[in-house]
Chimera marker file (.cmm) of the C-alpha trace (Angstrom):
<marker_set name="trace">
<marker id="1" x="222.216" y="43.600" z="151.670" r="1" g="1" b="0" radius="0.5"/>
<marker id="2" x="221.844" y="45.779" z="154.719" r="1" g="1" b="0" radius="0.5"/>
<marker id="3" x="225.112" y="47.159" z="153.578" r="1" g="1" b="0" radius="0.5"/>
<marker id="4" x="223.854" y="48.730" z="150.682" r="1" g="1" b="0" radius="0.5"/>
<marker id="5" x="220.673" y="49.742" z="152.521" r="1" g="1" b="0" radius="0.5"/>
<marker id="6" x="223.022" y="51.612" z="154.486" r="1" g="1" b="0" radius="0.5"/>
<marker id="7" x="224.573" y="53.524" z="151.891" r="1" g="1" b="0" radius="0.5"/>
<marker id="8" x="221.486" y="54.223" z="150.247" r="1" g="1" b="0" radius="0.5"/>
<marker id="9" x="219.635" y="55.819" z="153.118" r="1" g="1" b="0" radius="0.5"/>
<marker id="10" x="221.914" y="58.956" z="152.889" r="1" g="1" b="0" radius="0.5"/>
<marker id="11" x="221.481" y="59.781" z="149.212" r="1" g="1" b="0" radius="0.5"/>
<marker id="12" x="217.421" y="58.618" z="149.916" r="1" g="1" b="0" radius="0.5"/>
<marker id="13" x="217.036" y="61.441" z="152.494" r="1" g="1" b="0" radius="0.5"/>
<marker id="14" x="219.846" y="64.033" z="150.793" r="1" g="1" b="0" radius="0.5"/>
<marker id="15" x="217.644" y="63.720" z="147.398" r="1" g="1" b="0" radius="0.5"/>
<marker id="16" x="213.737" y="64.010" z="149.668" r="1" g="1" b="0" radius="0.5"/>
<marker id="17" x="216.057" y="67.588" z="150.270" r="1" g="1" b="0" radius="0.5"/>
<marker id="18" x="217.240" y="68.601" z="147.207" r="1" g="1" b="0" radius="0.5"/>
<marker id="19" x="215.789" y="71.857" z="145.915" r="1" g="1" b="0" radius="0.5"/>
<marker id="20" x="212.768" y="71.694" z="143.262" r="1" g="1" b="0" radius="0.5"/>
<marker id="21" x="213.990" y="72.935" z="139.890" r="1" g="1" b="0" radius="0.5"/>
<marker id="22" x="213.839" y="77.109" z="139.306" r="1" g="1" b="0" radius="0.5"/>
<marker id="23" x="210.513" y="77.760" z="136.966" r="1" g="1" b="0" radius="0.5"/>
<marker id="24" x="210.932" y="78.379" z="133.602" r="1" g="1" b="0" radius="0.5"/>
<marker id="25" x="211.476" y="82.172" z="132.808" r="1" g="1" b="0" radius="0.5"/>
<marker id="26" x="208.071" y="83.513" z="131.146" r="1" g="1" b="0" radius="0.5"/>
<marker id="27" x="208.206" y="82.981" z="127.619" r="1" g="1" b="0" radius="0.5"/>
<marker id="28" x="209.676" y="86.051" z="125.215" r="1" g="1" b="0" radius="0.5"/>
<marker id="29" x="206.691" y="86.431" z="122.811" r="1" g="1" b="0" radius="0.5"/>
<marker id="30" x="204.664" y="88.837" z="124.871" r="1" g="1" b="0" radius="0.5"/>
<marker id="31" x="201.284" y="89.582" z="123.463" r="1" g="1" b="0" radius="0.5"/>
<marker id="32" x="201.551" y="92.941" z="121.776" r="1" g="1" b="0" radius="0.5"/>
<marker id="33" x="200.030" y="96.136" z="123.272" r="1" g="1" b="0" radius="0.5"/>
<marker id="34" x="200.106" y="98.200" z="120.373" r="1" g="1" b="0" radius="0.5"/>
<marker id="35" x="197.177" y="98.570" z="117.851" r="1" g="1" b="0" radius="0.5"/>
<marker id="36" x="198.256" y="100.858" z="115.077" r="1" g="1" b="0" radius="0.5"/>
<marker id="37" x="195.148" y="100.872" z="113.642" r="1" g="1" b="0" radius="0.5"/>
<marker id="38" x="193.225" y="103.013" z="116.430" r="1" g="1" b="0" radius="0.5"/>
<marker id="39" x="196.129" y="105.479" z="115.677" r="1" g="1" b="0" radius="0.5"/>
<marker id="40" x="195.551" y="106.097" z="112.394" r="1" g="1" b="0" radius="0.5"/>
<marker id="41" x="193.995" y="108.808" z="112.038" r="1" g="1" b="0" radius="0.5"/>
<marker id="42" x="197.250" y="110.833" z="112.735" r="1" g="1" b="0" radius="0.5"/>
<marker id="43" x="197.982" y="110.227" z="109.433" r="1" g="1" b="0" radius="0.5"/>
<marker id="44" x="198.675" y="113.725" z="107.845" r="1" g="1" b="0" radius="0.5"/>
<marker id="45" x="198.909" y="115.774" z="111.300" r="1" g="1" b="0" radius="0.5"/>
<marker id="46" x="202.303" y="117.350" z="112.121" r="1" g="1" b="0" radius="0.5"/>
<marker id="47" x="204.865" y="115.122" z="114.156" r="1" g="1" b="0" radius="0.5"/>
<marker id="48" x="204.863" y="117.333" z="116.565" r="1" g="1" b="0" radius="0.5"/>
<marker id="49" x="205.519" y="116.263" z="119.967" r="1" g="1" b="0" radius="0.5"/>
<marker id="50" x="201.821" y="116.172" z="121.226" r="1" g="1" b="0" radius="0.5"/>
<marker id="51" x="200.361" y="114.773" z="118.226" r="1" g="1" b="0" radius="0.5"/>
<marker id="52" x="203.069" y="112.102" z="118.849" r="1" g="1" b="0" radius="0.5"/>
<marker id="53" x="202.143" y="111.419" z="121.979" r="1" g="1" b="0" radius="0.5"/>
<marker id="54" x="198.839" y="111.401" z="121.339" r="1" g="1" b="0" radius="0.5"/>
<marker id="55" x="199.437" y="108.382" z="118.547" r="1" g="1" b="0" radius="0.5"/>
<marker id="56" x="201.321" y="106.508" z="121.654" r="1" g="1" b="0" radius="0.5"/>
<marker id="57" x="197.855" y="106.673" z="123.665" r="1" g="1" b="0" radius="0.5"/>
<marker id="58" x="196.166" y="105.986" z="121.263" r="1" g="1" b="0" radius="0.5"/>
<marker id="59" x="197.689" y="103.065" z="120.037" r="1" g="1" b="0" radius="0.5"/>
<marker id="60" x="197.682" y="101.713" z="123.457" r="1" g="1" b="0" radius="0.5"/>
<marker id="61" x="201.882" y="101.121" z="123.148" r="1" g="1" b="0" radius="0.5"/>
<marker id="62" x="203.948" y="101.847" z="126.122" r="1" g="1" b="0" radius="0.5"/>
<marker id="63" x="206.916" y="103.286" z="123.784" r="1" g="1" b="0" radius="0.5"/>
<marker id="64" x="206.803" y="105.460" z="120.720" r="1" g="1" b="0" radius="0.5"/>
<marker id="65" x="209.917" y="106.043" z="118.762" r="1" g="1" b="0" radius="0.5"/>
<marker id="66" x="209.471" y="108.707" z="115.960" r="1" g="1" b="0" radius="0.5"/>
<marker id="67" x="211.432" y="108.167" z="112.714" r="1" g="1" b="0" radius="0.5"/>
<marker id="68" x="212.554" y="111.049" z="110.272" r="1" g="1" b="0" radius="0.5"/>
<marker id="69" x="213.741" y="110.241" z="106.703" r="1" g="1" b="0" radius="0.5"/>
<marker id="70" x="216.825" y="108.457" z="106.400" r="1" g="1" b="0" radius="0.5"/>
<marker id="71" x="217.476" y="107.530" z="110.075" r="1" g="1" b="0" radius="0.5"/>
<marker id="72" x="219.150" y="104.822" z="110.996" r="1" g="1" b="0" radius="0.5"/>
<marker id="73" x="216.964" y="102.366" z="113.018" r="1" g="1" b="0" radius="0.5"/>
<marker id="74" x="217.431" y="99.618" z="115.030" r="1" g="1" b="0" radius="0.5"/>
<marker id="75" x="215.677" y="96.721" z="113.323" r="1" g="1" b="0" radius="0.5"/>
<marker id="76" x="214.731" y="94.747" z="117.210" r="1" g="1" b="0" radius="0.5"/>
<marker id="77" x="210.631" y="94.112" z="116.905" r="1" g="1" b="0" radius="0.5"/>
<marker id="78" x="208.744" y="95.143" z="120.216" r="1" g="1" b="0" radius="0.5"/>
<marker id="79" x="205.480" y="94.503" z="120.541" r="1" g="1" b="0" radius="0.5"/>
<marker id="80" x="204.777" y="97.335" z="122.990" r="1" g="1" b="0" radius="0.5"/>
<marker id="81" x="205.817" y="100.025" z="120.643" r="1" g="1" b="0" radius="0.5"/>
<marker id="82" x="204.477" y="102.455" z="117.928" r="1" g="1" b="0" radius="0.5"/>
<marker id="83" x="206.511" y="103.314" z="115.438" r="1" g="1" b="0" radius="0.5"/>
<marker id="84" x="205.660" y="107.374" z="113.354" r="1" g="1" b="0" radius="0.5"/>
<marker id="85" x="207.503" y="107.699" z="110.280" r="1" g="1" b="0" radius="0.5"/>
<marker id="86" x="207.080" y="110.903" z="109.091" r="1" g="1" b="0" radius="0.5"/>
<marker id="87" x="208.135" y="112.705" z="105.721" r="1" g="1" b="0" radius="0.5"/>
<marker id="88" x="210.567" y="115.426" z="105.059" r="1" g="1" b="0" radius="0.5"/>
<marker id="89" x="208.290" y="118.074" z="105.856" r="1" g="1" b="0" radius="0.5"/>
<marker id="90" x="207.723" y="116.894" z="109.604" r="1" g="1" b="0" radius="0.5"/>
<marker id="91" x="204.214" y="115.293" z="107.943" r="1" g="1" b="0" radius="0.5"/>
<marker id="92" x="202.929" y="111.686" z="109.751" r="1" g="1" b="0" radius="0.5"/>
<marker id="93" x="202.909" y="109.069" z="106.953" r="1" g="1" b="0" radius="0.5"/>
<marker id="94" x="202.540" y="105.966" z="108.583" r="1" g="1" b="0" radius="0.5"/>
<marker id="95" x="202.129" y="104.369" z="111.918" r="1" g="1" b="0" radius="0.5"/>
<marker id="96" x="203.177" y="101.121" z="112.720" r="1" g="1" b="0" radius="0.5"/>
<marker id="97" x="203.630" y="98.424" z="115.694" r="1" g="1" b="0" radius="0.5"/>
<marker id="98" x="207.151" y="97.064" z="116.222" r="1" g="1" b="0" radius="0.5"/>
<link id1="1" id2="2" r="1" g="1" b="0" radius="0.2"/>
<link id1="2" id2="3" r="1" g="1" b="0" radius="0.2"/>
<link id1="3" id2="4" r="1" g="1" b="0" radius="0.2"/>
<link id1="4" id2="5" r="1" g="1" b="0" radius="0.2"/>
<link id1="5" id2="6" r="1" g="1" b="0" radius="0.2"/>
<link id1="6" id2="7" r="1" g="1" b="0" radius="0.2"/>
<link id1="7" id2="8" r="1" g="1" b="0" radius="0.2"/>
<link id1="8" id2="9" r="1" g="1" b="0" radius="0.2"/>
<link id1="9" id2="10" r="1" g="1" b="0" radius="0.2"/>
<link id1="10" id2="11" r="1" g="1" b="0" radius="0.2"/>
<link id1="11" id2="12" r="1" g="1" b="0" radius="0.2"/>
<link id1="12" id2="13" r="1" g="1" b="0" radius="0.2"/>
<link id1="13" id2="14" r="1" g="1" b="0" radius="0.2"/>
<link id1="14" id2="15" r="1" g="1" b="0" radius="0.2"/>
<link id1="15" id2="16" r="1" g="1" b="0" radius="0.2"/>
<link id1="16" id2="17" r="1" g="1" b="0" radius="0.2"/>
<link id1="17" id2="18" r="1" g="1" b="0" radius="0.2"/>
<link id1="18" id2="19" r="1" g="1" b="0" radius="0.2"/>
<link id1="19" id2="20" r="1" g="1" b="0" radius="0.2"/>
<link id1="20" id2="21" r="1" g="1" b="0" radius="0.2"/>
<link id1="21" id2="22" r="1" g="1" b="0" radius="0.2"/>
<link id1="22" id2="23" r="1" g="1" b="0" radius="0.2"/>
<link id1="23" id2="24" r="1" g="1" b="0" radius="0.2"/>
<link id1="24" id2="25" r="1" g="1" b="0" radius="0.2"/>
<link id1="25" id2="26" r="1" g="1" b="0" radius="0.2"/>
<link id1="26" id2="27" r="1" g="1" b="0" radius="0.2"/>
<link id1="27" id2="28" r="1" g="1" b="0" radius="0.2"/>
<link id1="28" id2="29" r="1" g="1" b="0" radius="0.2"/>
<link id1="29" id2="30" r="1" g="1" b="0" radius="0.2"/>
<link id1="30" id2="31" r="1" g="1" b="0" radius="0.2"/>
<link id1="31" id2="32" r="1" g="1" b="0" radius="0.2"/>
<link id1="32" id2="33" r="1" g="1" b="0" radius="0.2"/>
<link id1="33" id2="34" r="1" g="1" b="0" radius="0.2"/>
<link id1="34" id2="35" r="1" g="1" b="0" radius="0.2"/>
<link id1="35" id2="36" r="1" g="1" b="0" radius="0.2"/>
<link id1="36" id2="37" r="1" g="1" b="0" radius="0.2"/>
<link id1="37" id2="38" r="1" g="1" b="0" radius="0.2"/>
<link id1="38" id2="39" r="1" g="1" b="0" radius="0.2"/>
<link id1="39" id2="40" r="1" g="1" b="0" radius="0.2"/>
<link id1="40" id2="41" r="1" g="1" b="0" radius="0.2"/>
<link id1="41" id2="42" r="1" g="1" b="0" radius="0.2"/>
<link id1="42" id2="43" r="1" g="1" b="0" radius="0.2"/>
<link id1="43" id2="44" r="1" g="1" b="0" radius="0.2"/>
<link id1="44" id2="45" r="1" g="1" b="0" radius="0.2"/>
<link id1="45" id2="46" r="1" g="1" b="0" radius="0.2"/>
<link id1="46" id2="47" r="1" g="1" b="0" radius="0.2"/>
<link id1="47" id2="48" r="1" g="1" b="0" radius="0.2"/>
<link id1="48" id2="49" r="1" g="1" b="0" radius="0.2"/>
<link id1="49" id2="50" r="1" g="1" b="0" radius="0.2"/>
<link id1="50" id2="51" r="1" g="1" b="0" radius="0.2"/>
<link id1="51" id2="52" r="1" g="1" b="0" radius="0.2"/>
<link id1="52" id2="53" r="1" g="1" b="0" radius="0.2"/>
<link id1="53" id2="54" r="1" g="1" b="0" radius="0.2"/>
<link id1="54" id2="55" r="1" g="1" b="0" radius="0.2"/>
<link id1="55" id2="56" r="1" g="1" b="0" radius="0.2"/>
<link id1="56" id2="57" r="1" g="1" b="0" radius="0.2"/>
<link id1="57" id2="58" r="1" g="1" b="0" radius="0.2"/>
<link id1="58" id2="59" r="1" g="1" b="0" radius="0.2"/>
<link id1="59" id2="60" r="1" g="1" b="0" radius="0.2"/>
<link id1="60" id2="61" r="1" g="1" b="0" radius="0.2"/>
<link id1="61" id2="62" r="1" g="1" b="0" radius="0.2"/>
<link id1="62" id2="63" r="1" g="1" b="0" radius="0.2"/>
<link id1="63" id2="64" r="1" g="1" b="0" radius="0.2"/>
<link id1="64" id2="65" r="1" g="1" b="0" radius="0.2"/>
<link id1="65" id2="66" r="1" g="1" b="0" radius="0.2"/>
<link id1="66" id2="67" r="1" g="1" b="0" radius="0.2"/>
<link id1="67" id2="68" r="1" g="1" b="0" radius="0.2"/>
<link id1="68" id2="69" r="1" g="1" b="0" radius="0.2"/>
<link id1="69" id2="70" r="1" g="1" b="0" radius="0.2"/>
<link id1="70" id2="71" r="1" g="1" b="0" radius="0.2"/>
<link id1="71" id2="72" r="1" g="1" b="0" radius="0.2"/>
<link id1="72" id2="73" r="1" g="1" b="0" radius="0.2"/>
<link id1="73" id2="74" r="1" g="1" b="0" radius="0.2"/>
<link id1="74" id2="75" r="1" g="1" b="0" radius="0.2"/>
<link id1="75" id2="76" r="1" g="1" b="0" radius="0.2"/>
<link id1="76" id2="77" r="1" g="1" b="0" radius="0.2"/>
<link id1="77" id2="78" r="1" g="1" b="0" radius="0.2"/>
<link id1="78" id2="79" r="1" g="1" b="0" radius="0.2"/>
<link id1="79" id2="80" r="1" g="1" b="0" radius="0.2"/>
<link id1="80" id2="81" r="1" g="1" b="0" radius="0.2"/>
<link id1="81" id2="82" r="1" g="1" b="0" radius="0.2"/>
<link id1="82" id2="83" r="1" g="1" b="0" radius="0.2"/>
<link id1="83" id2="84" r="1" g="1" b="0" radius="0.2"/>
<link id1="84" id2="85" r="1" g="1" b="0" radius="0.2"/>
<link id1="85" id2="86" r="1" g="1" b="0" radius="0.2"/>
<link id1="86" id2="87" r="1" g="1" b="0" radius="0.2"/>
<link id1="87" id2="88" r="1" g="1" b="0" radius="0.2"/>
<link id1="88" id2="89" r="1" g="1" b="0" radius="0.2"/>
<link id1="89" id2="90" r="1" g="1" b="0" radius="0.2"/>
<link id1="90" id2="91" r="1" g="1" b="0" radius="0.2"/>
<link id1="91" id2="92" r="1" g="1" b="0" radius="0.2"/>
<link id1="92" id2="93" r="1" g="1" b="0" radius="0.2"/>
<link id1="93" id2="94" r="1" g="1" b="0" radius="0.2"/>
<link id1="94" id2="95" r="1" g="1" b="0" radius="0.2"/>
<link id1="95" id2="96" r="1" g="1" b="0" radius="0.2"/>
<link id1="96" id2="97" r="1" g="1" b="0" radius="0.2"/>
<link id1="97" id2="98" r="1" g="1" b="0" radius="0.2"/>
</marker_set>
């Protein structure tokens, strides 16, 4: 009996020393920061570079990406960015989150 007590003291005090687990990474659905709707009244306006900035303050979205006809997009959703499609005339014609 004391034989195994001795053996078990070691691994007692090495596991009192072992490190605590790592904390969980914060979770990957951030809450979004981009409200498309207080942007919209863009809609229309020329996407010019001011007016586009000004629908990336407005919004409240850290990024903007503008999108001409026919570009090829990457289809990743973020949550912090707004999103001005415009037409072929360099016209606004929608604002979205994403």
């Amino acid at each position: 009996m004391s034989m195994r007590l001795s053996l078990l003291s070691p691994l007692l005090l090495l596991a009192a020393c072992a490190s605590q687990p790592a904390t969980p990474p914060p979770a990957m659905d951030a809450p979004m920061a981009c409200n498309a709707d207080a942007a919209q009244g863009y809609l229309g306006q020329p996407a010019s570079a001011a007016n586009i900035e000004a629908v990336r303050k407005a919004s409240g979205a850290e990024l903007v990406r503008a999108l001409k006809p026919d570009q090829v997009v990457t289809l990743e959703y973020r949550g912090e960015r707004v999103n001005v499609l415009q037409d072929a005339a360099g016209i606004i014609e929608r604002i979205s989150c994403g």
